[in-house]
C-alpha positions in Angstrom: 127.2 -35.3 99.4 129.0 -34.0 102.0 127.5 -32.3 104.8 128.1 -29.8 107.6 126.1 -29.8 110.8 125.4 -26.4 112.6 124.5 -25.7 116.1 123.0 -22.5 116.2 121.1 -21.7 113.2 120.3 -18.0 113.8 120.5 -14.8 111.9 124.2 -14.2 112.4 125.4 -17.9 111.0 123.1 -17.9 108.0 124.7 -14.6 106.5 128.5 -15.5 107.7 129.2 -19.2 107.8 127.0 -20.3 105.2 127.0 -18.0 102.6 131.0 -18.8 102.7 130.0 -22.6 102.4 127.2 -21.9 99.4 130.5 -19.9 97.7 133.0 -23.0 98.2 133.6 -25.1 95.8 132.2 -28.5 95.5 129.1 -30.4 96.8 128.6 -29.3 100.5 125.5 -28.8 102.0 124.7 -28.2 106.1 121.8 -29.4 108.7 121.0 -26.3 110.6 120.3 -26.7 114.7 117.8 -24.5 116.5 119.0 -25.2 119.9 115.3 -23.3 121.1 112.8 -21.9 119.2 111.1 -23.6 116.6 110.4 -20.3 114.8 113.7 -20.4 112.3 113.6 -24.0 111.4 109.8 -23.9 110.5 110.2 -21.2 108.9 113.3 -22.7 107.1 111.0 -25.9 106.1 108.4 -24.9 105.2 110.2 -22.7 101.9 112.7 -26.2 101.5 115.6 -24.9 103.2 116.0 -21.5 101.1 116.1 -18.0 102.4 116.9 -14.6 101.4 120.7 -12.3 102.8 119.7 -8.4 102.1 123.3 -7.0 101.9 122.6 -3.8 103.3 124.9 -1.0 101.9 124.4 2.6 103.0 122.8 3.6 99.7 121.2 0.3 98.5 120.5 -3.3 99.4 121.4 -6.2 97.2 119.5 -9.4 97.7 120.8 -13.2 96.9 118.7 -16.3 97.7 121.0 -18.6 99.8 120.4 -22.5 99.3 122.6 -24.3 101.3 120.3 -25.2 104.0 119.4 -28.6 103.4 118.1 -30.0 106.6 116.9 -28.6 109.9 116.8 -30.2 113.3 114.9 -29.2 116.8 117.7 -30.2 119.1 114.9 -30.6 122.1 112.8 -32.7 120.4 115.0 -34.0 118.0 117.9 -35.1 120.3 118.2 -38.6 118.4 118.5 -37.3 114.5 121.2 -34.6 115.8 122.6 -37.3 117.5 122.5 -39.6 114.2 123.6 -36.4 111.9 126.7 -35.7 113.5 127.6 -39.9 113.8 127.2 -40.3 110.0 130.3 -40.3 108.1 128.6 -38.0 105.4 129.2 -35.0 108.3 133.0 -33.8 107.8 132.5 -30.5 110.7 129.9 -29.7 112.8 130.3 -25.6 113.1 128.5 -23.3 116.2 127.3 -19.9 116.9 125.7 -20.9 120.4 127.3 -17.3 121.8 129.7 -16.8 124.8 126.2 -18.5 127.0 126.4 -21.9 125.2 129.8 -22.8 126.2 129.3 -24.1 129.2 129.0 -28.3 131.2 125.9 -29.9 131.5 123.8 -32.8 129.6 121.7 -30.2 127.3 124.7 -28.1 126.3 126.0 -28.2 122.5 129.1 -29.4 123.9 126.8 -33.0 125.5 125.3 -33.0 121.8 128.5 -32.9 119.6 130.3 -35.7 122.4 126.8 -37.9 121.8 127.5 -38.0 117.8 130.8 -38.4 118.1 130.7 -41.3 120.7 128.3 -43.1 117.9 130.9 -41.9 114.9 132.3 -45.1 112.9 136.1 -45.5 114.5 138.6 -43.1 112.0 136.5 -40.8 110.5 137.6 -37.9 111.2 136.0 -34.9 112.4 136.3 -31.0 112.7 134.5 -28.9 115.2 134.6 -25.5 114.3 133.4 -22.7 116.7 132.6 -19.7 115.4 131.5 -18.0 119.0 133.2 -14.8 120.3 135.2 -16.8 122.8 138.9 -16.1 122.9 141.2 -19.8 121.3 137.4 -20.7 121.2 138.6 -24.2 119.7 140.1 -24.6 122.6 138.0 -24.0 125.0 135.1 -26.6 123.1 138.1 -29.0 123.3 138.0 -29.2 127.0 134.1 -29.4 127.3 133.6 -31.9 124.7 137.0 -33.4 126.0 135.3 -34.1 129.3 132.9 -36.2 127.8 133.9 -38.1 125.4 137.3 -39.1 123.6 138.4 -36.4 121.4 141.6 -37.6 119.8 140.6 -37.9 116.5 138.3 -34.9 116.5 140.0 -31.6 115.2 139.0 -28.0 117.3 140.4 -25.3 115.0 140.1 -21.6 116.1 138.5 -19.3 114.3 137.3 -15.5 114.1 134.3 -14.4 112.5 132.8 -11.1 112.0 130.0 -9.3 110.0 127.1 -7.7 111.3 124.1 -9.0 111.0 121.3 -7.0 112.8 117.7 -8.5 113.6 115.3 -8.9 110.9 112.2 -6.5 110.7 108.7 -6.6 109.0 110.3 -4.1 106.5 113.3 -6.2 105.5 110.8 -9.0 105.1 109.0 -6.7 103.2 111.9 -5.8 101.0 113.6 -9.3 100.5 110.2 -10.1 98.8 110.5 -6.9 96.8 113.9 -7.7 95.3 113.5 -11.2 94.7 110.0 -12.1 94.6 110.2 -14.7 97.1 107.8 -14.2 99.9 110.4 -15.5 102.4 109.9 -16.2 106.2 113.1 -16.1 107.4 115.4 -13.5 105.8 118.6 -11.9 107.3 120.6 -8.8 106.7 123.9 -8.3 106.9 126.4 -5.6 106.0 128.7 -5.6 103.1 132.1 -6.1 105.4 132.6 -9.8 106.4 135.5 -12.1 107.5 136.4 -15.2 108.1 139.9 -16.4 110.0 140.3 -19.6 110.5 143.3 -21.9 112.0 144.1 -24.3 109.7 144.0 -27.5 111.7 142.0 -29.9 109.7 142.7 -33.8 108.9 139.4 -34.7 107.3 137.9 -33.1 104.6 136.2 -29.3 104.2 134.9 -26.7 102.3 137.7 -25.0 100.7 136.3 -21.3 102.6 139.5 -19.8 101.6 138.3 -20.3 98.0 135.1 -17.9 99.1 137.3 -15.1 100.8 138.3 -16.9 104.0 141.8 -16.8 105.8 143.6 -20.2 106.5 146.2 -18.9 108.9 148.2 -21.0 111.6 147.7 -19.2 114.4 143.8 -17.0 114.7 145.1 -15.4 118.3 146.0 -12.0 117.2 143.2 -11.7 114.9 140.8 -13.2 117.4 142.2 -10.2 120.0 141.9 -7.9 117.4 138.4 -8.2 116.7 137.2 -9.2 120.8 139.0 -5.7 121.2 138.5 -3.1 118.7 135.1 -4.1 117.4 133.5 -6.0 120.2 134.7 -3.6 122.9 133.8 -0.5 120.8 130.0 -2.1 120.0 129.9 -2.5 124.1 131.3 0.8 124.9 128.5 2.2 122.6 125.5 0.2 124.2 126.3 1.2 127.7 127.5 4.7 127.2 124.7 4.7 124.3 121.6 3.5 126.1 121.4 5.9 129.2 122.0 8.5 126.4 118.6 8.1 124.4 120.3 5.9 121.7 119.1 3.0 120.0 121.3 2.0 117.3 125.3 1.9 117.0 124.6 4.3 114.0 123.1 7.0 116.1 125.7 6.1 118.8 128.7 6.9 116.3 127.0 10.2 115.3 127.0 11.8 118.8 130.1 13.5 118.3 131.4 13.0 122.2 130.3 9.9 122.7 132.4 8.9 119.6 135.4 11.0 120.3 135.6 8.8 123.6 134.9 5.7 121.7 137.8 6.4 119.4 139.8 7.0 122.5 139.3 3.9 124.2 140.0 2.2 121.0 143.2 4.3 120.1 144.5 4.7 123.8 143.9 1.6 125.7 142.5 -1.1 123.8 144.4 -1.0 120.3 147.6 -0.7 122.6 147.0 -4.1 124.2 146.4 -6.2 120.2 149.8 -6.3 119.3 151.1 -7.4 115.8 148.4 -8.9 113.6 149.7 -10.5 110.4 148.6 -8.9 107.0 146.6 -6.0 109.3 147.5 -2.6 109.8 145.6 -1.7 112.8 145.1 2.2 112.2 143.4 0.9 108.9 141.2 -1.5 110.9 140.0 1.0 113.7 139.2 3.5 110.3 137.4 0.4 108.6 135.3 0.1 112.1 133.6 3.7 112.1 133.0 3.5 108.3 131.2 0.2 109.1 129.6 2.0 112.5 128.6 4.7 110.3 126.2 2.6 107.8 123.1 4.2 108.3 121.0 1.3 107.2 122.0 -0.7 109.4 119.7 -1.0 112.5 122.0 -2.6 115.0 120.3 -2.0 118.1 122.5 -1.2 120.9 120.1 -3.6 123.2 120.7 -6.3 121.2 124.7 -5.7 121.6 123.6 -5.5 125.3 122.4 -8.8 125.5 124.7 -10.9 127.3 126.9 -8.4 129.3 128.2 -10.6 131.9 129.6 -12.6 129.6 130.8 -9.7 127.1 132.1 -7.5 129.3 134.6 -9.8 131.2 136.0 -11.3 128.2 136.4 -7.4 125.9 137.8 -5.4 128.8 139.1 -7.2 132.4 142.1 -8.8 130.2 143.3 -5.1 128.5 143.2 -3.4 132.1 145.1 -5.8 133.2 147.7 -5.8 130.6 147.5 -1.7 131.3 147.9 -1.9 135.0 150.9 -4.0 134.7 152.2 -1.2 132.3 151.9 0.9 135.0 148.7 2.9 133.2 145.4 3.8 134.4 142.4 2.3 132.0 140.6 5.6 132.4 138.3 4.6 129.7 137.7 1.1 130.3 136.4 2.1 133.8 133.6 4.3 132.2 132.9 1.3 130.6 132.5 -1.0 132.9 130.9 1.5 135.5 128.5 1.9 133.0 127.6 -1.5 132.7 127.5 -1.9 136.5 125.5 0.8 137.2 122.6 0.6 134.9 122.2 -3.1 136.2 122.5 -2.7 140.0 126.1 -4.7 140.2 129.0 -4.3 142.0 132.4 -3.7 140.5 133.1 -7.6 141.3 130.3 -8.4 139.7 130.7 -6.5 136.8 133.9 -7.7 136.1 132.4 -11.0 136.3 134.6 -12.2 139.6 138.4 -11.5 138.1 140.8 -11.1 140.4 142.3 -7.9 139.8 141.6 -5.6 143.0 143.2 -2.3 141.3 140.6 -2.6 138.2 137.7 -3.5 141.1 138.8 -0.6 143.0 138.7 1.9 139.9 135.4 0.6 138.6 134.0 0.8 142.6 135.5 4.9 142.7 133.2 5.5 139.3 130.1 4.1 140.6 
């Protein structure tokens, strides 16, 4: 047995991350974390682990029982057995989806958990932690808060980008999990068809061959992880904030206001794609096409408050960083501003606060004008 611990064990990982592990080859199995609620993991135990992924298409769902889930843990009450799971040599990677929030000092965080189990790991066995978070050279960045705990030097911190969306579960996709596969399950998610996986290959101990299950081992995940912050994170936010004033509540009924996209499609083609660069084995005009098509998916309730959630640490991260690469070009980020104007405006900031304190006093002066 060998076994992957998981911090995070909400909708989003359970239809990316380990429906690419179930898919791998060989005999790998992961202990899902509920860093919170209770609600997922007793869910999860009480039905032994299993759980249903609707693959919502816009015509049809398709339904597959996912069985990976071996164990789960309640890290607040169960602070020595996640302590124990990540310290056994049975636990090749511990992966996370504890969102931009969780990446952050202190002695509850995920990163105080991983550097408890791997203080307690035997001495050379080595270990991957793999973020899976929306955080730009996010290995990085868990590298230095685990790094200040703990010693990390035989602990690998690859990269990676992930991407799928996966909106929250209703009654009626309880309702229709149960209808497709009989199993009256607790805890189902939905997903869309479109998923991907990038992933730095940067990995001395052993792990689920992912690539095997549609994954991409690259050696460098920057330009796809600025692809995807960019195009498809900053187009979701641009449609929550624009979307939500307007009477909107999904990114589907977002996409089909005709101006609101048209501007959408401009910030994407005019300001943002501009600032990606070269990504390898991606044609970027294909992407931004791929992006709408997915937008478009009627079925898929992805509620622009949802995509909301967690502004201040969204909205720094998906557009401070391209204005400033555009204001160094010498070009205004007309759309960007509208963005983040937006943002400030239905939540009582200032333009500093907005832009979550950067120092960039032409983009704080543009966003202040718009307000």
């Amino acid at each position: 047995m060998k076994r992957i611990v998981h911090l995070g064990l909400g909708a989003f990982h359970r239809a990316h991350q380990a429906v690419y592990t179930e898919d791998a080859p060989g005999d790998w199995e992961i202990a899902g974390v509920a860093q919170h609620s209770r609600a997922t993991i007793d869910a999860l135990r009480a039905q032994g682990g299993r759980y249903t992924l609707l693959e919502r298409g816009p015509e049809e769902d398709r339904a597959r029982v996912v069985e990976v889930v071996r164990e789960t843990v309640h890290a607040p009450t169960e602070a020595d057995r996640l302590r124990d799971l990540i310290a056994s040599p049975d636990t090749h990677v511990v992966t996370l989806t504890v969102t931009e929030a969780g990446y952050v000092s202190g002695p509850d965080t995920p990163a105080a958990q991983i550097a408890r189990g791997v203080e307690a790991r035997p001495s050379g066995a080595p270990l991957a932690v793999v973020s899976c978070d929306n955080v730009p050279r996010n290995g990085e960045v868990l590298r230095g808060l685990v790094g200040e705990l703990c010693d990390t030097s035989g602990v690998d911190f690859p990269c990676t980008m992930v991407d799928r969306i996966v909106p929250a579960t209703t009654d009626a996709d309880r309702e229709a999990a149960e209808r497709l596969t009989g199993f009256p399950d607790r805890a189902p998610v939905v997903g869309e068809p479109f998923t991907q996986w990038v992933i730095e290959d940067a990995f001395r101990g052993e792990r689920p061959r992912w690539e095997d299950a549609g994954a991409m081992l690259v050696a460098d995940t920057g330009p796809y992880e600025t692809m995807k912050l960019r195009l498809l994170n900053g187009a979701h936010s641009a449609f929550a904030h624009l979307g939500l004033p307007a009477g909107h509540e999904t990114v589907a009924d977002a996409v089909a206001d005709a101006e609101l996209r048209g501007f959408v499609e401009r910030l994407l083609e005019d300001e943002l794609a501009p600032t990606v660069g070269d990504v390898p084995g991606i044609d970027l005009a294909d992407y931004r096409r791929t992006l709408f098509e997915r937008f478009e998916n009627p079925r898929i309730a992805h509620r622009l408050e949802q995509i909301a959630t967690g502004a201040a640490q969204k909205i720094p991260l998906r557009f401070v960083e391209p204005a400033r690469e555009l204001l160094a070009a010498g070009r205004e980020p007309t759309a960007i501003v509208t963005v983040i104007a937006a943002y400030a405006r239905a939540n009582g900031l200032t333009a500093e606060q907005a832009m979550g304190g950067a120092d960039l006093p032409a983009l704080r002066d543009l966003v202040t004008a718009a307000l």
